[in-house]
DRENKOL-569057 format. One line per field, with one value per residue (C-alpha): x, y, z; residue number from 0; residue in three letters. Coordinates in Angstrom, 3 decimals. Example, Ala and Ser with C-alpha at 12.3 -4.5 7.8 and 13.67 -1.06 7.14 Angstrom:
2
xx: [12.300|13.670]
yy: [-4.500|-1.060]
zz: [7.800|7.140]
seq: [0|1]
type: [ala|ser]
***
This chain:
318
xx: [138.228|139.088|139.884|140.476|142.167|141.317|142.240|141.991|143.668|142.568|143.638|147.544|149.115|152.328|151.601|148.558|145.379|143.549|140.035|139.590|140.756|138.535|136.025|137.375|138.258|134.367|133.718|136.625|134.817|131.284|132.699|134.785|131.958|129.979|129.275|127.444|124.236|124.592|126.436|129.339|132.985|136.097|135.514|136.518|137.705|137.915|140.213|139.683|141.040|139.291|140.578|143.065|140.195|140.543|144.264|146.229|149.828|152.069|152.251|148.646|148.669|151.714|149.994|146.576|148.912|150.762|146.997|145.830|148.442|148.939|146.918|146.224|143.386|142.407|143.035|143.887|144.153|145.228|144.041|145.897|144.320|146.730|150.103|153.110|156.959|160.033|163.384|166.471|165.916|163.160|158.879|156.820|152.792|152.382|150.756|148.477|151.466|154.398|156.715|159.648|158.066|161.082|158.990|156.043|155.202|157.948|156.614|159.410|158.574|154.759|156.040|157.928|155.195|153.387|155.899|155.892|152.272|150.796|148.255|147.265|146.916|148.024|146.859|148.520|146.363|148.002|146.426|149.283|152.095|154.658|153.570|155.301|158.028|156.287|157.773|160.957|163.339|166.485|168.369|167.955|168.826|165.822|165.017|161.567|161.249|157.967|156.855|154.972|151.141|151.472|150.421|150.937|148.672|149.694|148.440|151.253|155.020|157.567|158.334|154.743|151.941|148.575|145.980|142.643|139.364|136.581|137.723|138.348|141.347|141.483|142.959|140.353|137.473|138.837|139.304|135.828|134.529|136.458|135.641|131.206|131.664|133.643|136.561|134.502|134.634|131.614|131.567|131.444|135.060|136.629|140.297|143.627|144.692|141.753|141.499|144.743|143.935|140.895|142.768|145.692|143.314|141.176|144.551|146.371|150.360|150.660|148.579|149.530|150.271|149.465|151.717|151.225|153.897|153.006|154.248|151.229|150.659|147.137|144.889|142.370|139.190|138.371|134.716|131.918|129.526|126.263|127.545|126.643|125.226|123.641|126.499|124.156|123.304|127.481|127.946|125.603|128.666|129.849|126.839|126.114|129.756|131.028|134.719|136.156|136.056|132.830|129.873|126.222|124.128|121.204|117.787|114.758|113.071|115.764|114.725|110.725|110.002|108.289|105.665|107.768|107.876|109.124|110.522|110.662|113.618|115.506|114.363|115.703|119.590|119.117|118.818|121.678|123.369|122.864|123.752|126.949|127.032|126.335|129.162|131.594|131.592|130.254|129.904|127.831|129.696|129.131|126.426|126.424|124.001|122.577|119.193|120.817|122.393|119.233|116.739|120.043|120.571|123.739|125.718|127.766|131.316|132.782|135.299|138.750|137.540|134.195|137.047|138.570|135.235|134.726|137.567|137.591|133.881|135.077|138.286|135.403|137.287|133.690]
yy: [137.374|133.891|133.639|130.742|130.577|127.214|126.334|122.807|122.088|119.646|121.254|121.142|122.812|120.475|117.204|114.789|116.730|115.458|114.574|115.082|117.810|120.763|118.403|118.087|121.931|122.530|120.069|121.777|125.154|124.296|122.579|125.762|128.425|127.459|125.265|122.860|125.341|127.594|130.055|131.537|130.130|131.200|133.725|131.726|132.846|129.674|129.496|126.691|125.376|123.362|124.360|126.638|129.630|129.125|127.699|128.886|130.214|130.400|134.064|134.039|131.173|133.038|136.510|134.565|133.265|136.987|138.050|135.783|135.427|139.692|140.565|139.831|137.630|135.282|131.990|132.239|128.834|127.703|124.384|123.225|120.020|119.285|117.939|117.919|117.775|117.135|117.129|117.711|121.287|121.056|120.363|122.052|122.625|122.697|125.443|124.978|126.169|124.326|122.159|120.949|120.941|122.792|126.147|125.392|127.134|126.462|124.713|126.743|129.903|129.087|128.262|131.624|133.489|132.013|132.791|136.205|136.242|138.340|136.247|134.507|131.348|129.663|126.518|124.413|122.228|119.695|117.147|116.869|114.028|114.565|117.540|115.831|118.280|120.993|122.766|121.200|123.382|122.249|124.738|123.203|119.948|116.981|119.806|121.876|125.328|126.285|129.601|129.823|129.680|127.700|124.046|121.989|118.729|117.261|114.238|112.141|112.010|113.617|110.473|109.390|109.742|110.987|108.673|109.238|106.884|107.251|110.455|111.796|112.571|109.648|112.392|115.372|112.465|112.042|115.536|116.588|113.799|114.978|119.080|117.384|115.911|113.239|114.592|116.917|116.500|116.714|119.947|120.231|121.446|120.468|120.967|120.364|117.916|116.079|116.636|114.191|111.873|111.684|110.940|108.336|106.323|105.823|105.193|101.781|101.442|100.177|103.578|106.704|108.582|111.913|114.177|116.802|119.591|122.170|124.678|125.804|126.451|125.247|124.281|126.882|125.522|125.162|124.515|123.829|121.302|120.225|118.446|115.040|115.886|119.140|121.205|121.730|117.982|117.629|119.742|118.178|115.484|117.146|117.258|113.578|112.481|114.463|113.103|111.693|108.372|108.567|105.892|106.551|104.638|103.098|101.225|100.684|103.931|105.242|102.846|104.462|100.459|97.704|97.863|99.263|102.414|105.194|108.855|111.630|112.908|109.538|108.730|112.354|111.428|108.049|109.855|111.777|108.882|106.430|109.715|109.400|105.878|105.992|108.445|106.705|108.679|106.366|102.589|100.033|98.627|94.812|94.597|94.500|97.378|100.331|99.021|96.037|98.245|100.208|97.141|95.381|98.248|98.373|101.469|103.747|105.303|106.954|105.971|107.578|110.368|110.540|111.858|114.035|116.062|116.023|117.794|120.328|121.308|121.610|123.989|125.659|124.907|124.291]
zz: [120.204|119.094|114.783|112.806|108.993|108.091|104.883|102.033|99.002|96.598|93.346|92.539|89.189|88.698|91.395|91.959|92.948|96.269|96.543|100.193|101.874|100.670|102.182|105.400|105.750|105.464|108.108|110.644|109.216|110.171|114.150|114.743|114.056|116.817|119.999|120.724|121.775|118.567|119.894|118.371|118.684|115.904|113.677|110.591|107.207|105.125|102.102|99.076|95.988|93.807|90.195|88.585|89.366|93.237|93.234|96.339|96.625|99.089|99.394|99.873|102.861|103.960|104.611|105.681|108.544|109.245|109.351|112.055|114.044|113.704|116.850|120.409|120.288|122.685|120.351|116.870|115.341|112.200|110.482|106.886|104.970|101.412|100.341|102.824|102.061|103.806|103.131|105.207|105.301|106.896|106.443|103.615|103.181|99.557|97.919|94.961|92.496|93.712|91.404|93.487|97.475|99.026|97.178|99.776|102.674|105.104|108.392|110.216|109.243|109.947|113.553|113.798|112.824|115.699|118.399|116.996|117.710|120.512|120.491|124.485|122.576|119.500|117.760|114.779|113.257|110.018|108.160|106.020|105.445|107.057|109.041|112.214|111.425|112.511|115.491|115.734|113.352|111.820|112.924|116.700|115.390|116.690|119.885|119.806|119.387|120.830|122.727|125.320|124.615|121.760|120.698|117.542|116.510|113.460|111.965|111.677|111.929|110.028|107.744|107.736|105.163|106.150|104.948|103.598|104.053|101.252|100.575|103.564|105.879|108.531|111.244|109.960|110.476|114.221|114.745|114.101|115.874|118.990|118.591|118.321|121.868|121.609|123.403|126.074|129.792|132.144|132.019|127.947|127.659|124.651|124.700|122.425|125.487|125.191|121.202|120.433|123.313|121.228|118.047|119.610|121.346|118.349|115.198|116.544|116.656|113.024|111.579|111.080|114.527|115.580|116.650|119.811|120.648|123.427|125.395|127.717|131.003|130.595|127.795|126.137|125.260|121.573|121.684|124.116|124.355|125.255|128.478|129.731|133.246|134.503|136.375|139.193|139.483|139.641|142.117|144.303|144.297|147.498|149.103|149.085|149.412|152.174|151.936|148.740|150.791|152.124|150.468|150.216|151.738|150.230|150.403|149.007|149.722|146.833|143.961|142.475|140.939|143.533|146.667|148.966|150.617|148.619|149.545|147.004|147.993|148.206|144.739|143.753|145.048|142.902|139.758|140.445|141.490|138.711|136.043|138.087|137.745|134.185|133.679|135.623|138.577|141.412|141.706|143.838|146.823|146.724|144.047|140.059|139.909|141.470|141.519|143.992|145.745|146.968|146.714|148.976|151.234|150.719|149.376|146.590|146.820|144.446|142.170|141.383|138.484|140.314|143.508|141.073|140.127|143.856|144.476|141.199|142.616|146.252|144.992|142.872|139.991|138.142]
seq: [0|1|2|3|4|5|6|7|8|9|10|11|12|13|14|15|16|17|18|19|20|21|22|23|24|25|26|27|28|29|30|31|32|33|34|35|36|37|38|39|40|41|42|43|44|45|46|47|48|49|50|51|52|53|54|55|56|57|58|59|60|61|62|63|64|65|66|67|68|69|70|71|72|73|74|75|76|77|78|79|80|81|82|83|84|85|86|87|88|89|90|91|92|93|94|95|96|97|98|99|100|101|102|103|104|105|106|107|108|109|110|111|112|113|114|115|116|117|118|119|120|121|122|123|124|125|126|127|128|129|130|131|132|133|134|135|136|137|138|139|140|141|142|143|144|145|146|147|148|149|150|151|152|153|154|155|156|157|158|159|160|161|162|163|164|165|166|167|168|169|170|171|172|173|174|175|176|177|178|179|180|181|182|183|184|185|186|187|188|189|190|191|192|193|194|195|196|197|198|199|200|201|202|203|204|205|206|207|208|209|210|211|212|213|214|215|216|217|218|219|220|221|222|223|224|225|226|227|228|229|230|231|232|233|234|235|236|237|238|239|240|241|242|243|244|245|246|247|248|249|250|251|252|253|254|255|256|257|258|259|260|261|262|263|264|265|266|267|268|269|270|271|272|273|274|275|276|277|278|279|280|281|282|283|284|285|286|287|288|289|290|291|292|293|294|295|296|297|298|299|300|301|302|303|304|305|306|307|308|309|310|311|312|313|314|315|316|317]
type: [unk|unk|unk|unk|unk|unk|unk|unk|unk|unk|unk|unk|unk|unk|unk|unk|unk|unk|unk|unk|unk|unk|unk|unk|unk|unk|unk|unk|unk|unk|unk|unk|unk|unk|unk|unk|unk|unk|unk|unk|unk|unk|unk|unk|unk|unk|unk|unk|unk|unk|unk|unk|unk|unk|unk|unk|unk|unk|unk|unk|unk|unk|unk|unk|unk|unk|unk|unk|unk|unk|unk|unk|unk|unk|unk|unk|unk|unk|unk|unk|unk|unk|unk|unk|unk|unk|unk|unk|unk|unk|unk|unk|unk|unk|unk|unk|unk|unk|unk|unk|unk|unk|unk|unk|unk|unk|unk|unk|unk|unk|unk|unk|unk|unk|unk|unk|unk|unk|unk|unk|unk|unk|unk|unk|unk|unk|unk|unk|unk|unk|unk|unk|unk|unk|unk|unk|unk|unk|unk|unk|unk|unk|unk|unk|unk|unk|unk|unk|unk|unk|unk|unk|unk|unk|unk|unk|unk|unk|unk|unk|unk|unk|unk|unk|unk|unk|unk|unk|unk|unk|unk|unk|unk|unk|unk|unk|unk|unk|unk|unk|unk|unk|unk|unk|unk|unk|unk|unk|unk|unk|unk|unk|unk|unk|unk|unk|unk|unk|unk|unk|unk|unk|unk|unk|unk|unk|unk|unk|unk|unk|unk|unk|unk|unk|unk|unk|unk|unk|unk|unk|unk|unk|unk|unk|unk|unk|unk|unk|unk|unk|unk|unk|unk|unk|unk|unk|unk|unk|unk|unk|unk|unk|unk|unk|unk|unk|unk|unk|unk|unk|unk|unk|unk|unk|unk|unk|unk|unk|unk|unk|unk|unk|unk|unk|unk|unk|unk|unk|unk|unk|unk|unk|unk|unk|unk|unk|unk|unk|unk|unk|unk|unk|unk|unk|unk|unk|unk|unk|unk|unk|unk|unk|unk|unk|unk|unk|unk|unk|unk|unk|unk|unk|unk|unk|unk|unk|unk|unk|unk|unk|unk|unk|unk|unk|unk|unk|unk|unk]
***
């Protein structure tokens, strides 16, 4: 069972309304429903305000989050787009009815309801200023208080604004982007690890910077993907690289182009080979391309992630 509350607020009663965030909470809605082949992912209840009609307190975000977090599901995940606060008491998300901040919804009693949770796995997502607050409580001074099985991604520090790009949330934008694809490994696994390395690679040292607290013993997977290479053409990786160390050799039976003579199952390897190449896994020994390297005779080896998929299919780790 994996649940989701994700929730946007654009529409404030006594502060300035946002433009962006209900549309960025549909966007985290529609990635989180399903993977990359259709099939389903969270089980998502979505919450919205717009106008006064569809405002949102903070007893209502309050017992959406005592909801999901409640049971023992496999991930429950919670993702808030609107206002932030903080003050020395402590980090806010504002609520559509709030007048002063410090009446928000308090980022450490969000965090306590999570290491209350039963849940195997528990995921904080915050596009919110200062949301960098989140998971390190007052009451422990500048220290973290995280439980086991949880992680926190926030989308900037705790004195830092989150910034918005034609109307929508720069660190929402990068998020989605990641949970498509953009942050999968080979084998289509997208995970929060992989999610902020995502996001910091892509914001420079003068934006806004993410924020990543976790206390895991390893990562759960928040969607899957249409990956880049067939898994039974990677695990062939083995089979033509008997060692880590070992290198392929080549000729120009491998390459199908030219007059030469060609063997089908030479020409088979190459594929696999340059969709190894392509991805980073293997490189030509002494030549700019593969194509050289079989019309050369000379040969492949693999490079250093190309050893560590060797070694995560020999462990049978994939």
């Amino acid at each position: 069972m994996r649940k989701a509350l994700v929730v946007g607020i654009d529409y404030y009663q006594h502060t300035k309304c946002l433009r962006g965030c209900v549309r960025d909470s549909y966007e985290v809605n529609s990635v989180l429903e399903s993977n990359g082949d259709s099939s389903i992912n969270f089980d998502v209840i979505h919450l919205i305000s717009t106008d006064e009609n569809s405002k949102i307190t903070r007893k209502e975000l309050k017992d959406k989050a005592v909801e999901l977090f409640k049971d023992d599901s496999d991930v429950a995940l919670f993702y808030f787009s609107g206002h932030g606060y903080v003050e020395e008491t402590g980090g806010y998300l504002i609520t559509s009815e709030c007048v002063d901040g410090d009446d928000g919804f308090k980022l450490d009693e969000l965090l306590q309801i999570a290491n209350d949770s039963p849940a195997k796995s528990k995921v904080i997502i915050l596009d919110s200023c200062h949301s960098g607050a989140a998971g390190s409580p007052k009451i422990v001074g500048d220290s973290a208080f995280i439980k086991e099985g949880i992680t926190i991604l926030s989308a900037s520090g705790e004195n830092q604004y989150a910034l918005e790009v034609d109307g929508a949330g720069v660190f929402t934008t990068l998020l989605v982007d990641a949970l498509r694809g953009g942050a999968a490994n080979l084998v289509g696994d997208v995970t929060p690890g992989s999610v902020y390395a995502h996001i910091d690679q892509s914001l420079g040292p003068w934006e806004q910077r993410p924020v990543f607290k976790t206390n895991v013993k390893r990562f759960t997977n928040l969607r899957k993907v249409q990956p880049p290479i067939d898994l039974s053409d990677l695990k062939k990786i083995v089979q033509l690289f008997p060692k880590p160390s070992s290198q392929f050799q080549l000729d120009p039976s491998f390459e199908p182009e030219g007059t030469h003579e060609k063997i089908p199952e030479n020409m088979e390897n190459f594929k696999i080979l340059q969709k190894y190449n392509r991805l980073n896994l293997v490189v030509p020994v002494d030549a700019p391309h593969m194509y050289h390297a079989a019309m050369e005779s000379k040969s492949c080896r693999l490079t250093v992630l190309g050893a560590h998929y060797w070694n995560l299919v020999t462990k049978k780790r994939i």
